[in-house]
N, C-alpha and C positions, 0 to 999 in steps of 0.2 A: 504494500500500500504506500510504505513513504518513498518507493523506489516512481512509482506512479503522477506522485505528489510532483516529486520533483520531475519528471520528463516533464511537465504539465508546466511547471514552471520556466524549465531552459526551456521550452517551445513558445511559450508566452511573452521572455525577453526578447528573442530572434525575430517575433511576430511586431511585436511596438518598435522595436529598430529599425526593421525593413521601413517602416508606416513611416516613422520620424524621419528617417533618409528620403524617401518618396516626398516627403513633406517641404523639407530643407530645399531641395533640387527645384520644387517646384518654386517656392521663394524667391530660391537664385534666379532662374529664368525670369519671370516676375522682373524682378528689379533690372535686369540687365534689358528686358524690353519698354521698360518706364525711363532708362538712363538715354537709349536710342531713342525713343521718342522725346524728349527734352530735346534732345540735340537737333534732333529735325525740324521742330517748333523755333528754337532759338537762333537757326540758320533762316529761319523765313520772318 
């Protein structure tokens, strides 16, 4: 049962990291298409 407990757990960390990284990335992309568009608006 605690062998259980725990897979459940390391499975659950691996699970909210992927999520967090997916997350982060998306962010990144995000700002880096807000900093290109500034730039475009401020050229015109």
């Amino acid at each position: 049962m605690d062998l259980l407990i725990g897979l459940l757990i390391f499975a659950g960390f691996f699970a909210v990291n992927g999520t967090l990284r997916k997350i982060n990335s998306n962010i990144s992309n995000q700002t880096e298409e807000i900093k290109k568009l500034r730039e475009e608006l401020f050229k015109k």
